[in-house]
N, C-alpha and C positions, 0 to 999 in steps of 0.2 A: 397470582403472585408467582413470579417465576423461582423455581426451586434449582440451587446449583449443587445438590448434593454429593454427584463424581468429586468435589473437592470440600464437603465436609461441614456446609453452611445453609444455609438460605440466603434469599437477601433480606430477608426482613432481619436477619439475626444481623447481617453486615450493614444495614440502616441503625442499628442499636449500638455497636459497636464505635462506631463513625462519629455517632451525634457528639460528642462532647467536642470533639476534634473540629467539627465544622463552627460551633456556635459564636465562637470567637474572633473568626476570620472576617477580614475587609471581603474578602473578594475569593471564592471557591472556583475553579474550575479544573473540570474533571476531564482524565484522556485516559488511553487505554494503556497504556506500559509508561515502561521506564525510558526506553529511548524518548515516544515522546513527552514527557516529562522534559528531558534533559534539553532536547530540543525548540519544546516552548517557550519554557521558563526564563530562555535567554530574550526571548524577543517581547516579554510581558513584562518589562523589570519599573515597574515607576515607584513614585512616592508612595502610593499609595498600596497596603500589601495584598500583594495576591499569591493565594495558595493554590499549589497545586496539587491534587492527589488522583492513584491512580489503584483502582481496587486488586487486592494479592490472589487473582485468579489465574488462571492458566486462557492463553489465547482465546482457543473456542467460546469463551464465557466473557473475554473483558470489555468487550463491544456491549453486550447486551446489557450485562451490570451497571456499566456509565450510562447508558440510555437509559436504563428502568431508574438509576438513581437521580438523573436530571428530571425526568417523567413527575417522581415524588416531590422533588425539591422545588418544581417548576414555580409556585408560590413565593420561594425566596425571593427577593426582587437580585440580590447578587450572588447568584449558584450559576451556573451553566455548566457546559460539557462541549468538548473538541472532537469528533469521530470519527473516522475515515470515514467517507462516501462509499468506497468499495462499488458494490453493483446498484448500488440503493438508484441513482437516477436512471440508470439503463431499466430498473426493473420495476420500476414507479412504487419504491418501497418509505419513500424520504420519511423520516420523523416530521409530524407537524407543529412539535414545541417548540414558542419563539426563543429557550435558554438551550438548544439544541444545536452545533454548528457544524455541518460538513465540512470535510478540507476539500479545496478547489477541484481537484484532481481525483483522479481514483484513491490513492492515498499520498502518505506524508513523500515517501520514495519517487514517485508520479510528481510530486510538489519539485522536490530538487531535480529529477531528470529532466522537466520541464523550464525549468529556470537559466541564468547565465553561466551554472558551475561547470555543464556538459560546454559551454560554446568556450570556456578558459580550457578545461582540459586540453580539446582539440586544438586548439591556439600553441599550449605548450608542446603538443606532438608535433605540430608541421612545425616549431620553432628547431626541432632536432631535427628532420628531415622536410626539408619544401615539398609542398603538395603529396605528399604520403596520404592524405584524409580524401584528396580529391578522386586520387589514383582509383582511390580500393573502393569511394563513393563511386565511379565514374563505372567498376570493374563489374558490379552487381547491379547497374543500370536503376538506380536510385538519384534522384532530387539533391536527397541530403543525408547523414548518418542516420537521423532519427528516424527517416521513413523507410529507412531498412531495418531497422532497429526494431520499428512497430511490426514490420513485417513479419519478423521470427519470433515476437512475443505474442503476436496473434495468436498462434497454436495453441500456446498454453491458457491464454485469455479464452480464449471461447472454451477450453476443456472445461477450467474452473465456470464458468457461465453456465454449460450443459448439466454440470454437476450439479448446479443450485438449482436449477427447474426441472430437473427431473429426478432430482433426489438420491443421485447415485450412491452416496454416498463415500465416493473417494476419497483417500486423502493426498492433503497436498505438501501438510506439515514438513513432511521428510525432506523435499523437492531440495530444501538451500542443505540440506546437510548432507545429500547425496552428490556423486562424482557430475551430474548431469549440464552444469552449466562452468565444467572444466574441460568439457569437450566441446564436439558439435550437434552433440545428438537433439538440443534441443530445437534444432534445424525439421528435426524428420515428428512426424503425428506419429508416425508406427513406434517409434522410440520411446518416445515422450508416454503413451499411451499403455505403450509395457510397463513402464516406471510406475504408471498411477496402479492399472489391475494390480502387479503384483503386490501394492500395499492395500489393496480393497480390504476394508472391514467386511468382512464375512459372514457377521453377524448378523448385515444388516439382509433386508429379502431380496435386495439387486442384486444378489451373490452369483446370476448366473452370468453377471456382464462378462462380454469378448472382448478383445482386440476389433474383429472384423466388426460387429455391434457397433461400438462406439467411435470405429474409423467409417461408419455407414454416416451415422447420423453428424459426425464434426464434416465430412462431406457437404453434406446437404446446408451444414449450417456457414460454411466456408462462401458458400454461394453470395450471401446476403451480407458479403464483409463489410462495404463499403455503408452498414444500416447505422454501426453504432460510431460516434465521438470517440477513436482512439484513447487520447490519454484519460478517459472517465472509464474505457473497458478495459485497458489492459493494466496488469498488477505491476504495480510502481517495485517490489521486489526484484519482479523475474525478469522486468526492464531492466532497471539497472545491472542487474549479472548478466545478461547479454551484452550490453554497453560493457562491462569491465573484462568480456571474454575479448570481444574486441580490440580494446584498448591492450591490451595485456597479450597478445598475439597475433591476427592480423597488420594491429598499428605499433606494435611495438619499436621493428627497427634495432636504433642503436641504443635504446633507454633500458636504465641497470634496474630503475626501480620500478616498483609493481605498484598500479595503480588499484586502489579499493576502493571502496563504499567509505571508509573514514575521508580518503581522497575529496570525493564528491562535496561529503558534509563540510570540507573546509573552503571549499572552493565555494561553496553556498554561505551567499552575505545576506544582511539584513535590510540591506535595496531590495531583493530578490525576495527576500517576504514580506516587504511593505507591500509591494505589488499585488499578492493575494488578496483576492475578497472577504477570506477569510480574518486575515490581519485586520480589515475593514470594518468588518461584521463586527468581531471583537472589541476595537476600541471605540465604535459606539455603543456597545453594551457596556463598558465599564461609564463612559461618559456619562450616560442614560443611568446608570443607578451609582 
Protein backbone atom coordinates (compact mmCIF):
# COMPACT_ATOMS: atom_id res chain seq x y z
CA UNK A 1 0.00 0.00 0.00
CA UNK A 2 1.39 3.12 -1.07
CA UNK A 3 1.91 5.57 1.90
CA UNK A 4 1.53 9.52 1.07
CA UNK A 5 2.55 10.70 4.33
CA UNK A 6 4.68 14.30 2.97
CA UNK A 7 0.91 15.37 2.84
CA UNK A 8 -0.65 13.83 6.12
CA UNK A 9 -2.79 10.50 4.85
CA UNK A 10 -2.50 7.23 3.49
CA UNK A 11 -4.46 6.14 0.70
CA UNK A 12 -6.12 3.59 2.54
CA UNK A 13 -7.33 6.57 4.88
CA UNK A 14 -8.18 8.59 1.44
CA UNK A 15 -10.21 5.20 0.22
CA UNK A 16 -12.26 5.67 3.67
CA UNK A 17 -12.86 8.98 3.29
CA UNK A 18 -14.10 8.86 -0.46
CA UNK A 19 -16.30 5.79 -0.13
CA UNK A 20 -19.57 7.40 0.75
CA UNK A 21 -19.00 9.98 -1.93
CA UNK A 22 -18.45 7.41 -4.61
CA UNK A 23 -21.42 4.97 -3.86
CA UNK A 24 -23.98 6.93 -5.24
CA UNK A 25 -22.58 8.00 -8.48
CA UNK A 26 -23.66 6.86 -12.19
CA UNK A 27 -20.45 7.10 -13.50
CA UNK A 28 -16.93 7.90 -11.42
CA UNK A 29 -14.03 8.95 -13.16
CA UNK A 30 -10.88 9.90 -11.81
CA UNK A 31 -7.99 12.60 -13.11
CA UNK A 32 -5.31 14.15 -11.65
CA UNK A 33 -6.14 18.00 -10.82
CA UNK A 34 -8.39 20.51 -11.18
CA UNK A 35 -7.46 21.75 -14.67
CA UNK A 36 -8.20 18.50 -15.78
CA UNK A 37 -11.37 18.20 -14.08
CA UNK A 38 -12.48 21.51 -15.68
CA UNK A 39 -11.24 20.34 -18.97
CA UNK A 40 -13.03 17.00 -19.14
CA UNK A 41 -15.95 17.48 -17.55
CA UNK A 42 -16.87 19.68 -20.57
CA UNK A 43 -16.65 16.93 -23.03
CA UNK A 44 -18.44 14.05 -20.68
CA UNK A 45 -21.65 16.04 -20.28
CA UNK A 46 -24.57 13.41 -21.06
CA UNK A 47 -27.79 12.25 -19.61
CA UNK A 48 -26.46 10.15 -17.73
CA UNK A 49 -24.38 11.47 -14.54
CA UNK A 50 -20.75 11.34 -14.40
CA UNK A 51 -18.75 12.47 -11.61
CA UNK A 52 -15.75 13.57 -11.55
CA UNK A 53 -13.15 13.61 -8.81
CA UNK A 54 -9.83 14.34 -8.39
CA UNK A 55 -7.68 13.44 -5.04
CA UNK A 56 -6.44 16.80 -2.77
CA UNK A 57 -2.64 15.89 -3.17
CA UNK A 58 0.06 17.79 -4.25
CA UNK A 59 1.36 16.95 -8.00
CA UNK A 60 4.24 14.32 -7.23
CA UNK A 61 1.35 12.16 -5.55
CA UNK A 62 -1.86 12.79 -7.92
CA UNK A 63 -0.89 10.36 -10.68
CA UNK A 64 -0.09 7.74 -8.41
CA UNK A 65 -3.19 8.22 -6.05
CA UNK A 66 -5.69 7.92 -9.15
CA UNK A 67 -3.90 4.94 -10.44
CA UNK A 68 -3.72 2.91 -7.03
CA UNK A 69 -7.49 4.28 -6.73
CA UNK A 70 -8.59 2.84 -10.07
CA UNK A 71 -6.25 -0.33 -9.35
CA UNK A 72 -8.79 -0.78 -6.03
CA UNK A 73 -11.94 0.11 -7.80
CA UNK A 74 -11.04 -1.82 -10.82
CA UNK A 75 -14.19 -4.37 -9.81
CA UNK A 76 -16.72 -1.38 -10.07
CA UNK A 77 -17.93 -2.07 -13.51
CA UNK A 78 -18.37 2.01 -13.62
CA UNK A 79 -15.10 3.59 -11.87
CA UNK A 80 -12.28 4.37 -14.14
CA UNK A 81 -9.51 7.00 -14.30
CA UNK A 82 -7.89 9.69 -17.08
CA UNK A 83 -3.96 9.90 -16.67
CA UNK A 84 -1.38 11.47 -18.49
CA UNK A 85 0.72 8.98 -20.45
CA UNK A 86 3.75 10.99 -19.54
CA UNK A 87 6.84 8.58 -20.14
CA UNK A 88 4.70 5.53 -19.34
CA UNK A 89 4.84 4.27 -23.36
CA UNK A 90 8.52 5.37 -24.01
CA UNK A 91 9.46 3.45 -20.74
CA UNK A 92 7.18 0.46 -21.17
CA UNK A 93 5.68 1.38 -17.81
CA UNK A 94 1.66 1.36 -19.08
CA UNK A 95 -0.91 0.40 -16.22
CA UNK A 96 -2.55 -2.91 -17.49
CA UNK A 97 -6.08 -2.12 -15.94
CA UNK A 98 -8.88 -2.12 -18.51
CA UNK A 99 -10.73 1.00 -16.10
CA UNK A 100 -7.21 2.84 -16.64
CA UNK A 101 -6.96 5.47 -19.77
CA UNK A 102 -3.91 7.22 -20.96
CA UNK A 103 -4.29 10.52 -22.83
CA UNK A 104 -3.14 10.23 -26.45
CA UNK A 105 -0.21 12.17 -26.21
CA UNK A 106 2.37 12.76 -23.60
CA UNK A 107 -0.13 14.76 -21.77
CA UNK A 108 -3.41 16.83 -21.73
CA UNK A 109 -0.99 20.09 -22.92
CA UNK A 110 0.58 17.63 -25.84
CA UNK A 111 -3.47 16.82 -26.51
CA UNK A 112 -4.07 20.65 -27.39
CA UNK A 113 -0.54 21.46 -29.11
CA UNK A 114 -1.30 18.61 -31.13
CA UNK A 115 -4.80 19.55 -32.23
CA UNK A 116 -6.22 22.41 -34.64
CA UNK A 117 -5.96 25.21 -31.79
CA UNK A 118 -1.86 25.78 -32.74
CA UNK A 119 -2.93 25.71 -36.88
CA UNK A 120 -5.97 28.86 -35.82
CA UNK A 121 -3.46 30.70 -33.78
CA UNK A 122 -0.92 30.68 -36.79
CA UNK A 123 -3.92 31.51 -39.27
CA UNK A 124 -4.64 34.50 -36.94
CA UNK A 125 -0.85 35.66 -37.02
CA UNK A 126 -0.32 35.56 -40.79
CA UNK A 127 -3.97 37.26 -40.83
CA UNK A 128 -2.00 40.45 -39.23
CA UNK A 129 0.96 40.07 -41.32
CA UNK A 130 1.23 37.72 -44.80
CA UNK A 131 3.70 34.95 -44.42
CA UNK A 132 5.29 36.19 -41.19
CA UNK A 133 5.01 32.20 -39.97
CA UNK A 134 6.67 31.14 -43.14
CA UNK A 135 9.35 33.69 -42.97
CA UNK A 136 10.74 32.86 -39.42
CA UNK A 137 9.55 28.80 -40.51
CA UNK A 138 11.80 29.16 -43.61
CA UNK A 139 14.67 31.32 -41.34
CA UNK A 140 15.56 28.35 -38.86
CA UNK A 141 15.39 25.76 -41.88
CA UNK A 142 12.27 23.88 -40.50
CA UNK A 143 9.35 21.90 -42.40
CA UNK A 144 6.87 23.62 -40.13
CA UNK A 145 6.53 25.54 -36.63
CA UNK A 146 5.99 22.40 -34.84
CA UNK A 147 9.16 20.59 -35.90
CA UNK A 148 11.08 23.39 -34.71
CA UNK A 149 9.20 23.66 -31.82
CA UNK A 150 10.05 19.93 -31.04
CA UNK A 151 13.28 20.71 -31.78
CA UNK A 152 13.91 23.09 -28.53
CA UNK A 153 11.62 21.10 -26.47
CA UNK A 154 13.80 18.25 -27.09
CA UNK A 155 16.27 19.40 -24.44
CA UNK A 156 14.15 19.59 -21.83
CA UNK A 157 12.37 16.25 -22.75
CA UNK A 158 15.23 14.17 -22.66
CA UNK A 159 16.61 16.14 -19.38
CA UNK A 160 13.20 15.02 -17.66
CA UNK A 161 13.76 11.29 -19.44
CA UNK A 162 17.51 11.11 -17.96
CA UNK A 163 16.13 12.15 -14.70
CA UNK A 164 13.59 9.21 -14.37
CA UNK A 165 16.19 6.29 -15.37
CA UNK A 166 18.72 7.30 -13.59
CA UNK A 167 17.19 8.72 -10.67
CA UNK A 168 18.66 12.07 -10.37
CA UNK A 169 16.61 13.30 -8.71
CA UNK A 170 15.93 16.90 -10.17
CA UNK A 171 13.40 18.94 -10.04
CA UNK A 172 11.45 20.36 -12.54
CA UNK A 173 8.42 21.90 -10.46
CA UNK A 174 9.95 25.40 -10.60
CA UNK A 175 10.79 25.29 -14.40
CA UNK A 176 6.98 27.25 -15.30
CA UNK A 177 7.38 29.62 -12.44
CA UNK A 178 11.02 30.62 -13.26
CA UNK A 179 11.97 33.58 -15.90
CA UNK A 180 13.21 30.53 -18.26
CA UNK A 181 10.76 30.25 -20.92
CA UNK A 182 10.45 34.32 -21.05
CA UNK A 183 13.77 34.16 -22.73
CA UNK A 184 15.82 31.99 -24.98
CA UNK A 185 17.72 30.15 -22.68
CA UNK A 186 15.62 27.34 -23.08
CA UNK A 187 17.41 27.20 -26.65
CA UNK A 188 20.93 26.22 -24.76
CA UNK A 189 21.36 22.37 -22.55
CA UNK A 190 24.06 24.34 -20.58
CA UNK A 191 21.21 26.92 -19.45
CA UNK A 192 18.64 24.70 -19.00
CA UNK A 193 20.92 22.28 -17.16
CA UNK A 194 22.08 25.19 -14.59
CA UNK A 195 18.46 25.91 -13.96
CA UNK A 196 17.77 22.06 -12.93
CA UNK A 197 21.47 21.61 -10.55
CA UNK A 198 20.87 24.67 -8.94
CA UNK A 199 17.48 23.32 -7.68
CA UNK A 200 18.81 19.59 -7.12
CA UNK A 201 17.48 18.23 -3.81
CA UNK A 202 20.50 17.64 -2.05
CA UNK A 203 19.33 15.34 -0.02
CA UNK A 204 19.15 12.90 -2.27
CA UNK A 205 22.75 10.66 -2.95
CA UNK A 206 23.21 12.13 -6.71
CA UNK A 207 24.17 15.20 -4.84
CA UNK A 208 27.36 15.11 -6.60
CA UNK A 209 25.72 15.77 -10.17
CA UNK A 210 27.57 18.58 -12.63
CA UNK A 211 26.80 20.53 -15.23
CA UNK A 212 29.58 18.95 -17.38
CA UNK A 213 28.18 15.11 -15.96
CA UNK A 214 24.92 15.69 -17.12
CA UNK A 215 25.84 17.70 -20.49
CA UNK A 216 28.20 14.41 -20.90
CA UNK A 217 25.43 12.03 -20.90
CA UNK A 218 22.30 14.39 -22.61
CA UNK A 219 25.10 14.28 -25.29
CA UNK A 220 25.26 10.84 -25.84
CA UNK A 221 21.62 10.55 -25.43
CA UNK A 222 20.98 13.48 -28.17
CA UNK A 223 22.48 11.06 -30.46
CA UNK A 224 19.63 8.66 -30.53
CA UNK A 225 16.92 11.48 -31.13
CA UNK A 226 15.38 10.37 -33.92
CA UNK A 227 14.41 6.79 -31.38
CA UNK A 228 11.47 8.21 -29.45
CA UNK A 229 7.69 9.43 -31.09
CA UNK A 230 8.00 13.28 -30.27
CA UNK A 231 4.77 14.22 -29.20
CA UNK A 232 4.54 10.84 -26.50
CA UNK A 233 8.39 12.28 -25.41
CA UNK A 234 8.23 15.60 -25.10
CA UNK A 235 6.29 17.53 -22.05
CA UNK A 236 3.05 18.98 -23.48
CA UNK A 237 3.92 22.02 -20.80
CA UNK A 238 7.31 23.06 -21.70
CA UNK A 239 5.72 22.65 -25.54
CA UNK A 240 3.45 24.94 -25.26
CA UNK A 241 5.62 27.72 -23.49
CA UNK A 242 8.05 27.56 -26.34
CA UNK A 243 5.03 27.82 -28.89
CA UNK A 244 3.81 30.94 -26.77
CA UNK A 245 7.59 32.40 -26.56
CA UNK A 246 7.35 32.27 -30.05
CA UNK A 247 4.13 33.43 -30.68
CA UNK A 248 4.50 36.29 -28.30
CA UNK A 249 8.01 37.49 -29.86
CA UNK A 250 9.47 36.14 -32.90
CA UNK A 251 5.68 36.16 -34.37
CA UNK A 252 4.40 38.91 -32.73
CA UNK A 253 4.71 41.93 -35.23
CA UNK A 254 2.00 44.31 -35.00
CA UNK A 255 -0.33 42.41 -32.48
CA UNK A 256 -1.26 44.30 -29.03
CA UNK A 257 -2.44 41.14 -27.41
CA UNK A 258 -0.50 38.43 -25.78
CA UNK A 259 -1.21 35.21 -26.65
CA UNK A 260 -1.39 32.36 -23.55
CA UNK A 261 -2.02 28.95 -22.70
CA UNK A 262 -5.97 30.26 -21.89
CA UNK A 263 -5.35 31.25 -25.65
CA UNK A 264 -4.79 27.77 -26.77
CA UNK A 265 -7.48 26.12 -24.47
CA UNK A 266 -10.13 28.30 -26.35
CA UNK A 267 -8.91 27.76 -29.65
CA UNK A 268 -9.27 23.97 -28.75
CA UNK A 269 -12.83 22.57 -29.73
CA UNK A 270 -14.68 19.51 -29.04
CA UNK A 271 -14.00 18.18 -33.08
CA UNK A 272 -10.46 18.39 -31.68
CA UNK A 273 -11.30 15.87 -28.93
CA UNK A 274 -13.62 13.77 -30.43
CA UNK A 275 -10.72 12.97 -32.55
CA UNK A 276 -8.65 11.31 -29.56
CA UNK A 277 -8.65 7.73 -28.82
CA UNK A 278 -9.00 8.62 -25.66
CA UNK A 279 -12.49 10.35 -26.19
CA UNK A 280 -13.05 6.91 -27.93
CA UNK A 281 -11.97 4.71 -25.26
CA UNK A 282 -14.22 6.64 -22.90
CA UNK A 283 -17.38 6.54 -24.57
CA UNK A 284 -17.26 2.87 -25.03
CA UNK A 285 -16.60 2.45 -21.42
CA UNK A 286 -19.65 4.36 -20.41
CA UNK A 287 -21.58 2.44 -23.36
CA UNK A 288 -20.23 -0.94 -22.09
CA UNK A 289 -21.32 -0.34 -18.34
Amino acid sequence: MMDYKDYGYSIKELLNSIKLEFENQEYVILVEGKEDLAFYSQYFNFEEEVFFYYPPAPNKYSKGIVIELAKIYQSIAKFCAIVDADLDRITKEMPKEHNIFLTDYHDLEMGIFMSSAIDKILRTINNVKKNIVECFIEKNGCKNLRELIFKKALILAYLRYLNHIHKWNLSFKFLHRSNLFDTENFCHEDMCIHYLISHHNTKNPSNQLNTNLIMKILEEAFKKKDEFNFPQFCHGKDTCKIALYYFNHDLKDKRKEEINMFTLKTAFEEADFMKFQIYKDIIAWLEKN
